[in-house]
N, C-alpha and C positions, 0 to 999 in steps of 0.2 A: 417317603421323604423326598426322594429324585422329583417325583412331578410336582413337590411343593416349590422347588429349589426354580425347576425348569418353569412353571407358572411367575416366580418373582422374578425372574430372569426379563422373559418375555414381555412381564408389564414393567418394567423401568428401563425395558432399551428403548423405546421412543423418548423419554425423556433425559436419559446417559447420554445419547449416540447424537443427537443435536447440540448439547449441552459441550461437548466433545469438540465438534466440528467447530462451535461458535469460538469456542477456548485456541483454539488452532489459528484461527482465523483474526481474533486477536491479538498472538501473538506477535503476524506476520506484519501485520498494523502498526505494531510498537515496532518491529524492529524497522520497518520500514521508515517511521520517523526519527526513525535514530538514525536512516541514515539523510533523510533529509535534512536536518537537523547539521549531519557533520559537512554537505557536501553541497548543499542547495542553501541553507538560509540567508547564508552572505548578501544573496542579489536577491531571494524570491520571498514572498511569503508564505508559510511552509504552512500556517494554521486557520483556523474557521474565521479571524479577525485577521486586522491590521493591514499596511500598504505592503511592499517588498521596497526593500531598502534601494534595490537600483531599480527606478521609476520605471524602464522599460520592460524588466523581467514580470513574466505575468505571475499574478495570483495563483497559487498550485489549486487551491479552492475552486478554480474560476477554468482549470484545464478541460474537466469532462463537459464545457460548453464548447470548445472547439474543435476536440475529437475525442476518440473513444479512449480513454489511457489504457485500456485492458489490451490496446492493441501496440503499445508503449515496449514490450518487452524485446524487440527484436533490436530496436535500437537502442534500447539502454544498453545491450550486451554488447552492441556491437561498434559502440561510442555514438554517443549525441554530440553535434557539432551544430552549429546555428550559423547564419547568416551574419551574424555580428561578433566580432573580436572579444570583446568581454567576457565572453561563455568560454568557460574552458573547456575540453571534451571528456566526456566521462565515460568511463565501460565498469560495469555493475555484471559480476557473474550471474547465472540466471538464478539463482534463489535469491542475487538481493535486487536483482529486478521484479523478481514478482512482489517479493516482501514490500518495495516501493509500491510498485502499482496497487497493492491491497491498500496503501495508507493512502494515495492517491484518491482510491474509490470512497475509500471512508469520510473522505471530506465532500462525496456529492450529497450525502446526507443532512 
């Protein structure tokens, strides 16, 4: 019975263990537009449509054409400040920095 167990084991981890990571990956997606959603939509537009409400703040959509977001997380933590008075500064602990930068990436799709 063990090597039947170990055999079904073996053949449903490549489809468990991706199915796993996507589920995770996910999540970090959602929470991450929850926080853009609480902290970002005011001025930007946080989704695959629509302008941002203050004309100047770019498209979040439209971010991974000017840099890399995945490279985003030093400064979320560490406060993003902008050249312009309007942006308030934000510091994001680094799981909701990554959690952003996941929903970030999900919008290059």
């Amino acid at each position: 019975m063990r090597p039947m167990i170990g055999l079904l084991v073996g053949a449903l981890a490549p489809v468990v263990l991706p199915a796993t990571a996507f589920a995770a990956f996910d999540l970090h997606v959602r929470q991450g537009e929850g926080l853009a959603r609480t902290h970002c939509a005011r001025c930007h537009a946080i989704g695959r449509t629509g302008d941002s409400p203050f004309g100047e703040a770019p498209r979040f959509r439209e971010l991974h054409t000017r840099y890399p977001v995945e490279d985003l997380g030093e400064a979320l933590t560490e406060g993003i400040s902008t050249g312009h008075p309007a942006m308030p500064e934000f510091r994001f602990d680094p799981d909701q920095a990554q959690d952003l930068i996941a929903y970030l990436k999900s919008l290059e799709r």
